[in-house]
N, C-alpha and C positions, 0 to 999 in steps of 0.2 A: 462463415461467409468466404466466400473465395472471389477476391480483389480490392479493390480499395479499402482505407478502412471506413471511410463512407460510403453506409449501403446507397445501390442509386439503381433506379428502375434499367434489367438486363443483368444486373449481379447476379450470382448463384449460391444456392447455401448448399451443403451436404447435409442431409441429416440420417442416422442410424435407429434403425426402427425395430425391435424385435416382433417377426409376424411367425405366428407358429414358433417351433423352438430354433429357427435361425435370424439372427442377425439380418437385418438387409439396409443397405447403404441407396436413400433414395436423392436424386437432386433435383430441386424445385428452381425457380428462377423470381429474382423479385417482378411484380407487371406492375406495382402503385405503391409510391413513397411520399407521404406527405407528413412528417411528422409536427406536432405528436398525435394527428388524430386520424390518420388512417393508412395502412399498411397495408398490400397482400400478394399472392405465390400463388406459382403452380408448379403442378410437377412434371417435369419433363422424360422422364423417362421411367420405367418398370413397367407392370400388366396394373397395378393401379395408382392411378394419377391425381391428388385432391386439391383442389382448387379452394383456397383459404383468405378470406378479406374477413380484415378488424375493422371496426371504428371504435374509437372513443369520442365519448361525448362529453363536457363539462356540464354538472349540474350545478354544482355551487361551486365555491372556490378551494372545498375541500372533499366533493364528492366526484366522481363520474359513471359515465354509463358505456357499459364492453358489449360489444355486438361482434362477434365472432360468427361468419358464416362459411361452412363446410360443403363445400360438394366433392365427389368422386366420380372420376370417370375411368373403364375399365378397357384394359387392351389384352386383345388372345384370350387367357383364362380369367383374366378379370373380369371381363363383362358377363360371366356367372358369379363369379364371388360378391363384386359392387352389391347388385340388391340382395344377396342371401343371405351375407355375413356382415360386408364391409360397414357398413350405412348401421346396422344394428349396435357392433363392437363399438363404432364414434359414439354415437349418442349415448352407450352406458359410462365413455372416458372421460365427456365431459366435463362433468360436474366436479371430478378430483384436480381437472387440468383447471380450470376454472378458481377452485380452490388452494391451490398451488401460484396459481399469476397473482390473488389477491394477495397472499400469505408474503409472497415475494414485493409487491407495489407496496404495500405494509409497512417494509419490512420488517416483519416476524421471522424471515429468513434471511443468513447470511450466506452469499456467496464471494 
């Protein structure tokens, strides 16, 4: 995150993404901060831009529900890529990314 250490709707994240065999450094912006039950970005700059909103739901006092929703929009060469590749690639990353947050909320994993 790049400013406060409280994120706050207009903060920026970096994040590094490997697409193809290069690294690429993309920056999103936070647009919705309510925690803990719902978050979400865009991305501000590159040929593709994905727009990402969480919610968490409580079910019981020791379960919840992650709705994670995904879109992409493409600039110059991206708006070929988006539907031919972009949109395919997310939805096979899912399910590990997914499995990775629980593993992490868990924790089963230390960082």
């Amino acid at each position: 995150m790049d400013g406060p250490a409280t994120p706050a709707v207009g903060a920026r994240c970096l994040t590094t993404r490997r697409i193809g065999f290069t690294d690429r450094q993309i920056t999103s912006e936070l647009t919705h901060f309510d925690p803990p039950r719902t978050w979400g970005v865009r991305g501000i700059d590159g040929h593709i831009r994905a727009t990402v909103d969480v919610t968490v739901e409580p079910l019981t006092s020791a379960r919840s529900r992650l709705t994670i929703d995904v879109d992409f929009e493409g600039h110059g060469i991206g708006k070929i890529l988006v539907p031919l590749m972009v949109r395919r690639e997310a939805r096979k990353e899912m399910p590990a990314n997914r499995s990775a947050l629980k593993q992490r909320l868990e924790g089963q994993v230390s960082h």
